[in-house]
C-alpha positions as CSV (number, residue, x, y, z in Angstrom):
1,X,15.8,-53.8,-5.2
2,X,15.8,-52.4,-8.5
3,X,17.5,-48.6,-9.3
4,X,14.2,-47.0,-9.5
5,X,13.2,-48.7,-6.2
6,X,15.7,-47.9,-3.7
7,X,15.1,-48.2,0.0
8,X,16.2,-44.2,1.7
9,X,17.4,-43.4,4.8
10,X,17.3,-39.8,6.0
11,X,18.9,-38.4,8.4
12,X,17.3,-34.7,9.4
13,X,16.3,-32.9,12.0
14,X,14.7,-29.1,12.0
15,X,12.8,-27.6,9.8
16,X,15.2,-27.6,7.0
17,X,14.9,-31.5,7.4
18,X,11.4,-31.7,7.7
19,X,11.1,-29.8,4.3
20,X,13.3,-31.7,2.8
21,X,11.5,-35.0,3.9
22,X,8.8,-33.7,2.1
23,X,10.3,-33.7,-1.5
24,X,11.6,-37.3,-1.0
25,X,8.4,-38.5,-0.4
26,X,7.5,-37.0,-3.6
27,X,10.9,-37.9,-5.6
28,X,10.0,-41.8,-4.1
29,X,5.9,-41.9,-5.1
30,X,7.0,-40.6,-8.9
31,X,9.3,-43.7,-8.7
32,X,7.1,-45.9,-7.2
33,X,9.4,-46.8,-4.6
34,X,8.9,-47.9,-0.8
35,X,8.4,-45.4,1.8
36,X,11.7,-43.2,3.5
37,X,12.9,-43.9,6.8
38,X,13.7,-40.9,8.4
39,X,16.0,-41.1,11.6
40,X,15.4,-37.8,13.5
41,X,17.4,-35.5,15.6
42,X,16.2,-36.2,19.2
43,X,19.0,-33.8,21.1
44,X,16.5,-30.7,21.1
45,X,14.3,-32.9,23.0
46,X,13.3,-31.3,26.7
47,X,11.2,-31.4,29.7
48,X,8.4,-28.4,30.2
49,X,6.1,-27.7,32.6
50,X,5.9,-31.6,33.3
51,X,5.6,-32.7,29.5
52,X,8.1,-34.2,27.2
53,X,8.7,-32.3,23.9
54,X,10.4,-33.6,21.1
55,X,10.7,-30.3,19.1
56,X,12.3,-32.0,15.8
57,X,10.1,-35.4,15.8
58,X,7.3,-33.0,16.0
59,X,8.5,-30.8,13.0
60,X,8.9,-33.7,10.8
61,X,5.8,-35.1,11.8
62,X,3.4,-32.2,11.3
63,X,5.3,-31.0,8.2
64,X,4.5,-34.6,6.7
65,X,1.3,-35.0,7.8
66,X,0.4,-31.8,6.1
67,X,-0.1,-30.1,9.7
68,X,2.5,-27.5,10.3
69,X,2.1,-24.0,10.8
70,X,4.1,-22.5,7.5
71,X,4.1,-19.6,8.7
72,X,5.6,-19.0,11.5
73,X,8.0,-22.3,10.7
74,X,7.1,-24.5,13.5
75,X,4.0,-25.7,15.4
76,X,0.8,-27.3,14.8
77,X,-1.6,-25.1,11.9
78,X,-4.5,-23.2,13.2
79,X,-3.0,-23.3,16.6
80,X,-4.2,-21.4,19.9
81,X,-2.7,-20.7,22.9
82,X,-5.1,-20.3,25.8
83,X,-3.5,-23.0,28.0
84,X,0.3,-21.5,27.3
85,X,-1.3,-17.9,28.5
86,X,-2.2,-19.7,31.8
87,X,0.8,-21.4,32.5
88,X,2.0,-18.1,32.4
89,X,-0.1,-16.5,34.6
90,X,0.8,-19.0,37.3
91,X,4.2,-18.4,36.7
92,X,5.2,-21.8,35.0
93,X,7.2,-22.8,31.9
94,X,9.3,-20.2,29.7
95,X,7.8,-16.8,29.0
96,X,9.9,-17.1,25.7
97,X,9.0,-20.6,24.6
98,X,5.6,-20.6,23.6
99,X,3.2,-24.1,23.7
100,X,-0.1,-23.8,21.4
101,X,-3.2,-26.0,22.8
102,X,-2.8,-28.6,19.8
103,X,0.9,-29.0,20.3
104,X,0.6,-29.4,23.6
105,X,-1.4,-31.8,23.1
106,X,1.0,-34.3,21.1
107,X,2.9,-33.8,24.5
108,X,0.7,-34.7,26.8
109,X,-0.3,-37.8,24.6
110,X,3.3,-38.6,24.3
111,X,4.1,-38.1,28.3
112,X,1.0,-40.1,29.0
113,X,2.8,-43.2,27.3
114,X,5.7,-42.6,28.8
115,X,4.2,-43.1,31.8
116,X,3.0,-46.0,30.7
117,X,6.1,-47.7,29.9
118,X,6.1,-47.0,26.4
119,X,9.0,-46.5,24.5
120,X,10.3,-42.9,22.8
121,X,9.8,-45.4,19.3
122,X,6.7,-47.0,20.2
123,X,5.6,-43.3,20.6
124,X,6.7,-41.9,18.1
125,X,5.2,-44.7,15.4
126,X,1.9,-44.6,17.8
127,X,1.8,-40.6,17.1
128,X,2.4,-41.5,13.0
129,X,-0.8,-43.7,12.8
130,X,-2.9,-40.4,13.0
131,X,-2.2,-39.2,9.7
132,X,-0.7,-41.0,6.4
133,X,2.5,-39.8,6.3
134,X,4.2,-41.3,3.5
135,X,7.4,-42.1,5.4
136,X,8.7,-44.1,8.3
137,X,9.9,-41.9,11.2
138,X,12.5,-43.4,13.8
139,X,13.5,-41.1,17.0
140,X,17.6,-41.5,16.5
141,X,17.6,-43.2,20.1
142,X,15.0,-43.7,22.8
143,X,17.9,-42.5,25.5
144,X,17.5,-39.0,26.9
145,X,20.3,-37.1,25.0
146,X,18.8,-33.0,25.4
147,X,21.4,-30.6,23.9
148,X,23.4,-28.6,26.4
149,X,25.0,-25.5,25.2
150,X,28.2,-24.7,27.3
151,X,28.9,-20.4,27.7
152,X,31.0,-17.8,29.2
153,X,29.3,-17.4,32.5
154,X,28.5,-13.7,33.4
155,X,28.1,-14.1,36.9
156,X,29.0,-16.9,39.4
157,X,29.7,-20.2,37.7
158,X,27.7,-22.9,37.9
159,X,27.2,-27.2,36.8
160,X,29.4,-26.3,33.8
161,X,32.5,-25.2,36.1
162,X,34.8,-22.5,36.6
163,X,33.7,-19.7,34.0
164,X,30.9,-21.2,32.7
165,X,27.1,-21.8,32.9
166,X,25.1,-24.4,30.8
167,X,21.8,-23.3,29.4
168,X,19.2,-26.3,27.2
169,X,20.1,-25.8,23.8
170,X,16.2,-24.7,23.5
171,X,16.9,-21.7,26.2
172,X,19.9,-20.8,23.9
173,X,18.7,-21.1,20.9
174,X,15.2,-19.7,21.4
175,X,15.4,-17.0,24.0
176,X,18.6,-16.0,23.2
177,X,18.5,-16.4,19.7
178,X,22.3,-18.1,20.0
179,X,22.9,-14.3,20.6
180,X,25.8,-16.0,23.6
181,X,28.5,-17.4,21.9
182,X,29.0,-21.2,22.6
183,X,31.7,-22.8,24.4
184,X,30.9,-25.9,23.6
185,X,28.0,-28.3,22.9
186,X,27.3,-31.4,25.3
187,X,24.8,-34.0,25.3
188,X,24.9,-35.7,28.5
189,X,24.3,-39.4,28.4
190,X,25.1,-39.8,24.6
191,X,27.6,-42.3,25.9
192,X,25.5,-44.8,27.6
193,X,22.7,-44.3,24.5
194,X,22.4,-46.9,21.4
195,X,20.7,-46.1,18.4
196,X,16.7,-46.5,18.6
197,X,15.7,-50.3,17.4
198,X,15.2,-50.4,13.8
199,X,17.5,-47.6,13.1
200,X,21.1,-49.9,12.1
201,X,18.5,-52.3,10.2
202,X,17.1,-49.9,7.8
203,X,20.8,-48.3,7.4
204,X,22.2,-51.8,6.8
205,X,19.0,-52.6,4.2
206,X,19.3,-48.6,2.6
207,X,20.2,-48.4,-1.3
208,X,21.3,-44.9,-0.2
209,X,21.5,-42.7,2.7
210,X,20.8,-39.1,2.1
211,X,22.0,-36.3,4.9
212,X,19.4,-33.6,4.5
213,X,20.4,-30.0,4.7
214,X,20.0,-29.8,8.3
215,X,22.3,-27.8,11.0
216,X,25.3,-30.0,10.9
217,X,26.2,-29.2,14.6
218,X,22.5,-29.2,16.6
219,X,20.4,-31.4,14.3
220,X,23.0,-34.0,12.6
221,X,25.8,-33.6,14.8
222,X,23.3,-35.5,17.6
223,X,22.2,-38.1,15.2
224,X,25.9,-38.8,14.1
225,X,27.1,-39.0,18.2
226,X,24.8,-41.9,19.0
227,X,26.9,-44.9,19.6
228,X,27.5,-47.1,16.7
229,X,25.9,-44.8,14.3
230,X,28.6,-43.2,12.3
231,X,30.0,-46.2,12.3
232,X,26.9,-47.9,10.8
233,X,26.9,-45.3,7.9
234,X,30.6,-45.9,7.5
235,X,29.8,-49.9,7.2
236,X,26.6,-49.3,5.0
237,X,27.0,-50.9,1.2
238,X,24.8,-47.9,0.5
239,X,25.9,-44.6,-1.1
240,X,26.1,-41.8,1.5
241,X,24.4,-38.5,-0.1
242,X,25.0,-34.8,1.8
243,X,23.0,-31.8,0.4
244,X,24.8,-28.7,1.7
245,X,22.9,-26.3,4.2
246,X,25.0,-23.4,3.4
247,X,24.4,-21.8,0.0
248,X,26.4,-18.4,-1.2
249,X,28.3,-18.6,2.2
250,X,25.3,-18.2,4.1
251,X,22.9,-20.2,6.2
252,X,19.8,-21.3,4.9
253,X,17.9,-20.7,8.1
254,X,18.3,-20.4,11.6
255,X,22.2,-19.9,13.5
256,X,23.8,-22.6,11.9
257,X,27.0,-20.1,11.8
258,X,27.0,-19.3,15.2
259,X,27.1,-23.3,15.8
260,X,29.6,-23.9,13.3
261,X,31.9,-21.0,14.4
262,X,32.3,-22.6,17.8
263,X,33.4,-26.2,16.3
264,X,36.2,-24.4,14.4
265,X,34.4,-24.6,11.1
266,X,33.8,-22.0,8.2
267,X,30.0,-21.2,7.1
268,X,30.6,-22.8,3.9
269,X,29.4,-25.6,1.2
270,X,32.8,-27.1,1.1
271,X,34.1,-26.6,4.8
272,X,30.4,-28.7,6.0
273,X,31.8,-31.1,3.6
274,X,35.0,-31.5,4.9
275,X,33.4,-31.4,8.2
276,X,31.5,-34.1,7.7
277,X,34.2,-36.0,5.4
278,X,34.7,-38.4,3.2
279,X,34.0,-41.6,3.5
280,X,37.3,-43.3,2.1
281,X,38.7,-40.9,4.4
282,X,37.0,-42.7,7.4
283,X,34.4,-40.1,7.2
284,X,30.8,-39.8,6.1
285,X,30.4,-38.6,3.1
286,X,30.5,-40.4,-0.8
287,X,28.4,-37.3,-2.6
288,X,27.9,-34.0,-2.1
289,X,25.0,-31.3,-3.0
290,X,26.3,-28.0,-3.6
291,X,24.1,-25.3,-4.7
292,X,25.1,-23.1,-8.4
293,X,26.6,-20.5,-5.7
294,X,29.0,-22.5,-4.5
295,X,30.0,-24.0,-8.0
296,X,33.3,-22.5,-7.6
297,X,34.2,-24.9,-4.5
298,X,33.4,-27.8,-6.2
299,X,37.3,-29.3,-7.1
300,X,37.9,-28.4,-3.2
301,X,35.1,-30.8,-2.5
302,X,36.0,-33.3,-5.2
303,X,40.2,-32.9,-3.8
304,X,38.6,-33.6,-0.2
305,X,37.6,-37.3,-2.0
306,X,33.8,-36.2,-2.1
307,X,31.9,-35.9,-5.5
308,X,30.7,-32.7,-5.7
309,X,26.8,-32.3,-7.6
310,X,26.0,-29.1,-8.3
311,X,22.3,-28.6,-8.2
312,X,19.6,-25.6,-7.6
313,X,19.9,-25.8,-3.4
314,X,16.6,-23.5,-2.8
315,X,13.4,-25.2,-1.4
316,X,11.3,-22.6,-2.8
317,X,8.1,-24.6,-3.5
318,X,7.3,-28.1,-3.4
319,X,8.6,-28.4,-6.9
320,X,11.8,-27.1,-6.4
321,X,12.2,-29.2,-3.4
322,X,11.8,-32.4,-5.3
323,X,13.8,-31.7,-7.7
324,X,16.4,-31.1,-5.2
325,X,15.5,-35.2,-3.8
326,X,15.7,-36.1,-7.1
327,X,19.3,-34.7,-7.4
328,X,20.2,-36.6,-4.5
329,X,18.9,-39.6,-5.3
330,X,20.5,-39.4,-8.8
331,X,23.7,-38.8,-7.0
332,X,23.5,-42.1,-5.1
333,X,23.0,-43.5,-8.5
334,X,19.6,-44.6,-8.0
């Protein structure tokens, strides 16, 4: 594979990730290169009102097939929600967690299948035959892995023990706005999963992986668990590319402090890096995006044994969000 060709992995999750799938596929048609493969969060997954939802698969999915709702930052475009009203009359689901009609019908599709003895990857390349996406998607593992967020209980204690309840990270994340503080995060399971098939192929076949600017903890921090994954990125000939989710010590989107406050790590360019680390270090990393902001951090990146690229970090517009690919991808050296 030539330099102007190079094979990408991407590993993403939320809607940061799913944005930032988009301006790869852009960066890799001006090259003329082969398609991404994009390994997906999966721990946000859940069970609702009898239906399987795989909130980050979803995001990625709609936001490549040119589907999403960009306004409100998640869901299906043109959406209603006449069937989420009734469920609510009768009592069922979450008052707080909304399901639009042509959302919910990606879930029943995908529960359907289920049923049918499909697999979470079957599904999810079944679901990407609808629309030309431009990218291969890959669920990070087809084992049930749902985020658990571990808090200070209020009242009586519960599954999580003395002191404690455990809420789905959805609950926590969307009806309390990650408003709790966190204990901990879990994802029951995650040691009896394996990565989804294809996944250690296309990192062992990659010219470069690229970690999009996702919430390290909730959306990477998943992907990274599965068993044998880190240690498929560590093994990779391929050069391992972070772009930085935090930009002027602040969050892009979402809680991503809240998340990294309760792993013990600062809200900032270079602490990420260091969390992540570098890969002659036995960690992940071999280049990191760090937005003009956070110029100032870059020798404490570079003394961490991480190259430090300093690069506009604001997906503004589709332009600006392919530069950003670009910068990545000219980081990796391809």
């Amino acid at each position: 594979m030539s330099a102007s060709h190079p094979r990408v992995v991407v590993l993403a999750g939320g809607v940061g990730g799913s944005t930032f799938t988009v301006g790869v596929r852009a960066a890799l048609a001006r090259r003329g290169a082969p398609e991404a493969t994009v390994v997906v969060n999966t721990g946000d997954d859940l069970w609702l009102s009898g239906v399987r939802l795989q909130p980050d698969v979803d995001s990625v999915l709609y936001r490549l097939a040119g589907q999403n709702d960009a306004v409100r930052g998640w869901g299906r475009a043109g959406e209603t929600e006449r069937v989420n009203a009734e469920l609510q009359e009768w009592g069922a689901g979450w008052p707080w967690f909304t399901l639009g009609d042509l959302d919910l019908g990606t879930h029943l599709a995908r529960t359907g299948w289920l049923r049918e003895g499909l697999t979470p990857s079957q599904i999810v390349a079944r679901l990407s035959q609808r629309w030309p996406l431009g990218a291969r998607l890959l669920p990070m593992t087809d084992h049930e892995v749902d985020t658990h967020v571990v808090v200070a209980a209020e009242g009586p204690a519960n599954d999580g023990g003395a002191g404690e309840r455990v809420l789905h990270f959805q609950e926590w994340w969307t009806r309390h706005r990650a408003t709790l503080p966190p204990v901990r995060f879990e994802n029951p399971g995650m040691a009896d999963a394996s990565p989804a098939p294809s996944v250690l192929d296309a990192i062992a076949d990659a010219d470069v992986v690229l970690v999009a600017p996702s919430n390290p903890v909730v959306s990477i921090g998943p992907i990274l668990a599965v068993p044998g994954l880190r240690e498929a990125l560590r093994a990779a000939s391929a050069p391992v590319v972070g772009v930085s989710p935090i930009i002027g010590g602040r969050v892009v989107r979402g809680m991503a402090d809240v998340c990294l406050t309760a792993i013990g790590v600062q809200t900032s360019a270079s602490a990420v890096a260091a969390h992540y680390g570098a890969r002659a270090d036995g960690g992940l990393l071999d280049a990191w995006l760090l937005a003009e902001e956070d110029a100032d951090s870059a020798d404490e990146v570079s003394a961490r044994g991480i190259r430090p690229v300093v690069r506009p970090l604001w997906m503004t517009d589709a332009a600006a969000t392919t530069a950003m690919a670009d910068a990545a991808l000219d980081a990796a050296g391809v």
